[in-house]
N, C-alpha and C positions, 0 to 999 in steps of 0.2 A: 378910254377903257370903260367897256359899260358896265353900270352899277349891277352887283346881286339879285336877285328876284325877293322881297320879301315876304316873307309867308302872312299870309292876313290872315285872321280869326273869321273862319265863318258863322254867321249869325244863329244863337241856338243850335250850333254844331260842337262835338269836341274843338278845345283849344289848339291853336298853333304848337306843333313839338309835341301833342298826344300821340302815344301809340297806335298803333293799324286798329282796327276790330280782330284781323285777326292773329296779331300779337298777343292780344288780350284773350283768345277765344284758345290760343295756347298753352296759355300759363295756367289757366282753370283746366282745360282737358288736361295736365297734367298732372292733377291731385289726386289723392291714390282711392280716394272715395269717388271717383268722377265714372258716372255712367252714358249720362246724353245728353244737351244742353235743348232746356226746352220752350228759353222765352228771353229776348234779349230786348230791352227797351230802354232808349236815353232820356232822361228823367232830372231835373234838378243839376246840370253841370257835372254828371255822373252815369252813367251804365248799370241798368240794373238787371242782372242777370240772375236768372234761373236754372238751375240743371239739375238731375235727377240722380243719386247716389245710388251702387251697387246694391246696397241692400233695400231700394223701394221708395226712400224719403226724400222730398222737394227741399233742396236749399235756393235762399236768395241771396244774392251778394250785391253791394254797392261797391260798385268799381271805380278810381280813381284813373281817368281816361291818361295821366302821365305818365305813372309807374304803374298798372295795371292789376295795383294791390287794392286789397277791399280798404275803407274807410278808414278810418282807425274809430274806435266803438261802435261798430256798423258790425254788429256777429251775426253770422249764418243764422237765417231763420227758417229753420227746421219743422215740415210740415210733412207728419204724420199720414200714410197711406190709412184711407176709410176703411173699417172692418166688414 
């Protein structure tokens, strides 16, 4: 019987058993402040993701590539439209 396939870790990639991109690209568009996602970059064993709130304001989020929740002490930073 031939053995299972095991999942290797790719180098500088999300871990083995991380969620899709766009698992992740779900669960943020699904926040009731969510208007368009405008900068996704992986960074430090994490996803760091931008997207733009209905009412004008850039948040960033640090994404845990397993469960697709931001960091824990990793809060939205909230960056203000130029007047």
């Amino acid at each position: 019987m031939a053995e299972p396939a095991q999942q290797v870790e790719p180098e500088g990639g999300p871990p083995a058993g991380a969620l899709s991109l766009s698992q992740i690209i779900t669960q943020i568009e699904s926040r009731p402040d969510f208007a368009f996602i405008k900068d996704i970059d992986w960074d430090d064993g994490r996803y760091d993701v931008q997207y733009r709130t209905r009412d004008g304001r850039d948040r960033n989020l640090k994404v845990d590539p397993r469960t697709g929740r931001p960091v824990e002490g990793a809060l939205p930073t909230v960056h203000w439209p130029k007047s």
